[in-house]
C-alpha positions in Angstrom: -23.9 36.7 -15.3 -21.1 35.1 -16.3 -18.9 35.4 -13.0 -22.0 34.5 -11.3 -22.2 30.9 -12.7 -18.3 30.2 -12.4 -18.7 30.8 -8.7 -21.4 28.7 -8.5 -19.5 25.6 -10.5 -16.2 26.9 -8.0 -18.1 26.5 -5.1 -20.0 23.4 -6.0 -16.6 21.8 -6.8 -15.2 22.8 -3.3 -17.9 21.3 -1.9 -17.8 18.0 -3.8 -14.4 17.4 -3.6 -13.9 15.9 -0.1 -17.0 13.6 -1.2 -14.6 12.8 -3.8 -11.7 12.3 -2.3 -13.4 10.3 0.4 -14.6 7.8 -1.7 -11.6 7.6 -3.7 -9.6 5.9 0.2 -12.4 3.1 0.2 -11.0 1.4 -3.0 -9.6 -2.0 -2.7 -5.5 -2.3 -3.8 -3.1 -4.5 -4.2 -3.7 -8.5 -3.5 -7.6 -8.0 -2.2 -8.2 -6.2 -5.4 -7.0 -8.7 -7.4 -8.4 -11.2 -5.6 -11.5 -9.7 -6.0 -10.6 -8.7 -9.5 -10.3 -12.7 -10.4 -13.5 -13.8 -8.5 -15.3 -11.7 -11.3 -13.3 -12.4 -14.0 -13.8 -16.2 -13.6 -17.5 -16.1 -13.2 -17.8 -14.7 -16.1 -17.6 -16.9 -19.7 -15.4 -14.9 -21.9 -13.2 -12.2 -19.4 -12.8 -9.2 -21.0 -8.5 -8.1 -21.1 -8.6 -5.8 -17.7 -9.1 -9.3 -16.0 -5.3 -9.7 -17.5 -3.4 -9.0 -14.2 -5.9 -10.5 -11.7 -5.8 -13.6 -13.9 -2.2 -13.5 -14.4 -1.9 -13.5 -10.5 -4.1 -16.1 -9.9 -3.1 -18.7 -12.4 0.5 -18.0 -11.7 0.1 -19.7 -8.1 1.4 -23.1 -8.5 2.4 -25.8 -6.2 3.6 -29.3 -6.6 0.9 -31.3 -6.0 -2.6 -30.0 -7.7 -4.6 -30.2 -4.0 -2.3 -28.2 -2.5 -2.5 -25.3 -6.1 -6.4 -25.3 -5.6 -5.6 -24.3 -1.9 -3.1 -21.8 -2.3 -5.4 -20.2 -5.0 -8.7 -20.4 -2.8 -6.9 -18.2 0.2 -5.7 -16.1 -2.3 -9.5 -15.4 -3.3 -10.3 -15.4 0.5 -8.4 -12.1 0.7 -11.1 -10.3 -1.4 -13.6 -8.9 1.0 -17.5 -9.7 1.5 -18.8 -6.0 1.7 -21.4 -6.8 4.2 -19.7 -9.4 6.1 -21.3 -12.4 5.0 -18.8 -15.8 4.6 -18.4 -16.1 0.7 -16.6 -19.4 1.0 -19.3 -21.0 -1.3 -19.1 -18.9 -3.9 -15.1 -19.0 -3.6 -15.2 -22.7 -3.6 -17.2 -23.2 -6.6 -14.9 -20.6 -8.5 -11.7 -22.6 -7.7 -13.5 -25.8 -8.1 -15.2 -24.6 -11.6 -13.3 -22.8 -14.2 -10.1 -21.5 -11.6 -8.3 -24.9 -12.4 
């Protein structure tokens, strides 16, 4: 009886695992996950401390003159993907123009 169920959980979790692994090669790294790391982090009012590296990123772009900061930081936020294609400009906008200063 015994045998028969840690077959069943063997073969289950052969069969699962390239479902796994699958999903596991869609995840965003490096700059577009921060990017889209930050984009949540600074829509929300008090960001909890995993937003600590994507904020960290963000707020360490700085340029001489402020226009040109709020435009290096908005492309950086451009690299985070829409997932269904759509333009997110708007929302990026109002990000950098809100609370990203």
């Amino acid at each position: 009886m015994i045998s028969k169920i840690l077959t069943a959980a063997a073969v289950s979790l052969a069969l699962t695992a390239p479902v796994v692994s699958q999903a596991n090669t869609k995840l965003l790294t490096g700059d577009a996950r921060l990017a889209c790391e930050a984009i949540l982090c600074l829509s929300t009012g008090s960001p909890p401390s995993e937003c600590r590296p994507a904020l960290k990123k963000y707020f360490s772009i700085k340029l001489k003159r402020a226009h040109k900061t709020l435009a290096a930081r908005k492309n950086f936020l451009k690299l985070c993907p829409s997932s269904d294609g759509t333009d997110n400009s708007a929302m990026i906008e109002s990000v950098v123009h809100g609370r990203g200063r």
